[in-house]
Every structure is written in structure tokens, then in C-alpha cells.
N, C-alpha and C positions, 0 to 999 in steps of 0.2 A: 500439612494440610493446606496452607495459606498456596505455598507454590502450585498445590493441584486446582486452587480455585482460580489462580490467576491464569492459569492454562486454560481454563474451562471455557472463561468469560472470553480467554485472547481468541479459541475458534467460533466462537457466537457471533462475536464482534467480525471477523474474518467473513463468517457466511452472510452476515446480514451485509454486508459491502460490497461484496460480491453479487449478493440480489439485486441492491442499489445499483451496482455497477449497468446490470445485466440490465433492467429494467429502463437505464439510460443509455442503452445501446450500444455499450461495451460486448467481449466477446472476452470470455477468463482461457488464458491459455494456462497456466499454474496454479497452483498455492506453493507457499512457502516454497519456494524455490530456493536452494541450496548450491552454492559454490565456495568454493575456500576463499576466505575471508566477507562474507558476506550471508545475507540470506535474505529475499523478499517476498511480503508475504502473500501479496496477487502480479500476477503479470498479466497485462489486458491490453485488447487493443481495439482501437473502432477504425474504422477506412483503414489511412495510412499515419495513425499514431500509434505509437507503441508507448503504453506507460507503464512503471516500476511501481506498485502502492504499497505504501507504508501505513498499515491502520493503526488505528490507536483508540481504545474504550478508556475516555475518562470520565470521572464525575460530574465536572462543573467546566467552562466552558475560559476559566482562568488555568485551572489544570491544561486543557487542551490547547491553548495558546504555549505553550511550556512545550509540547513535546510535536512530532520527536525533535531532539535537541542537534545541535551538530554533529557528534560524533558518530550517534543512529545512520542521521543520515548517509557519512561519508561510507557505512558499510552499506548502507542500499547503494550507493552508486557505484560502488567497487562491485557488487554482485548483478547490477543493471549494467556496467560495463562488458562483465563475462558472461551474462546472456544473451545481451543484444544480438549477437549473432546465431544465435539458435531460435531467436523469435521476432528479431526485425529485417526480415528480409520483404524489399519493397515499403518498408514503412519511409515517410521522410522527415516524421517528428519521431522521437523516442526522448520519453522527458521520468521524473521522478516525480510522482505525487505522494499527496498524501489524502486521509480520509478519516474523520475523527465520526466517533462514535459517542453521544453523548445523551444520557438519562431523558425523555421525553420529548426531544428533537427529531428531527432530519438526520440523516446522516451529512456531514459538509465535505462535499469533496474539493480540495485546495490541489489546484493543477501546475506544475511545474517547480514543488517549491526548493528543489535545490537550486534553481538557476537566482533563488529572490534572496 
């Protein structure tokens, strides 16, 4: 049951960032986008940026500092490598973010953060 509730919360967490997204002028070309070795869970872009986001629903805002961790990441950028070309044409940033989802907050969206 635990695993059905952390699915539950992970697509809540996915739409609600994806409104955030949309609401700040992003344009959602995916969800959960799937390629061998990777998977991410929005693919957006606004003008000519293409980003990879990686959401994340945590409690407290020490949790959210924690994730996602390196290894997350290196599969977002292995799956934002192998789609880049199916969704950045004419972009001339394509970067990997991320976007934390946290209990009576904002959503924070952290932009480029596998390059930091």
C-alpha cells in the first residue's frame, strides 16, 4: 500500500509543477518520458530553452535540499541526452532542472541544476 501512496503523491506532485510550470510560461511537451536508461518526469520548454525536470514532493525543506541526489540525476541527463533530439530542435539552451514540491510553499523551481 505504502508503494501505491508514493505513486499517488509522485503524480499530484508532477501536475501541480506542471501548472506552476505552465502558469510561468513554460509550454509541457511530456510527462514521464521514458528511454533506456533514464526517465523524466516533464519535458518543457519556453522560447529557445528546452528543460529536463525532475520533481520532487518532500516534507520539509532539509529533505528537499537532499534530493534528487547524484545518481537521480545522471539518469535524468542520460534520458535528457536521448531526447534532446526529439524535442530540441531550434532550442539553444536545453539544461536539467529540478522543482521541489514542498507541504504549504510555492512550488521552487531550481534551473540548471546538473550543470552546479
Amino acid at each position: 500500500m505504502r508503494r501505491q501512496e508514493a505513486e499517488r503523491r509522485g503524480r499530484w506532485a508532477e501536475r501541480l509543477a506542471g501548472w506552476w510550470l505552465q502558469l510561468h510560461g513554460w509550454r509541457i511537451l511530456a510527462r514521464r518520458a521514458r528511454v533506456p536508461g533514464g526517465e523524466v518526469d516533464l519535458v518543457v520548454r519556453r522560447g529557445r530553452t528546452l528543460a529536463f525536470v525532475e520533481v520532487k514532493a518532500r516534507r520539509d525543506e532539509r529533505a528537499a535540499s537532499m534530493a534528487p541526489d547524484r545518481s537521480r540525476l545522471k539518469r535524468v541527463a542520460v534520458a535528457a541526452e536521448r531526447l534532446a533530439p526529439r524535442y530540441g530542435r531550434g532550442c539553444d539552451t536545453v539544461r536539467v532542472d529540478a522543482l521541489y514540491i514542498l507541504p504549504g510553499r510555492l512550488p521552487r523551481h531550481v534551473p540548471d541544476v546538473w550543470a552546479g
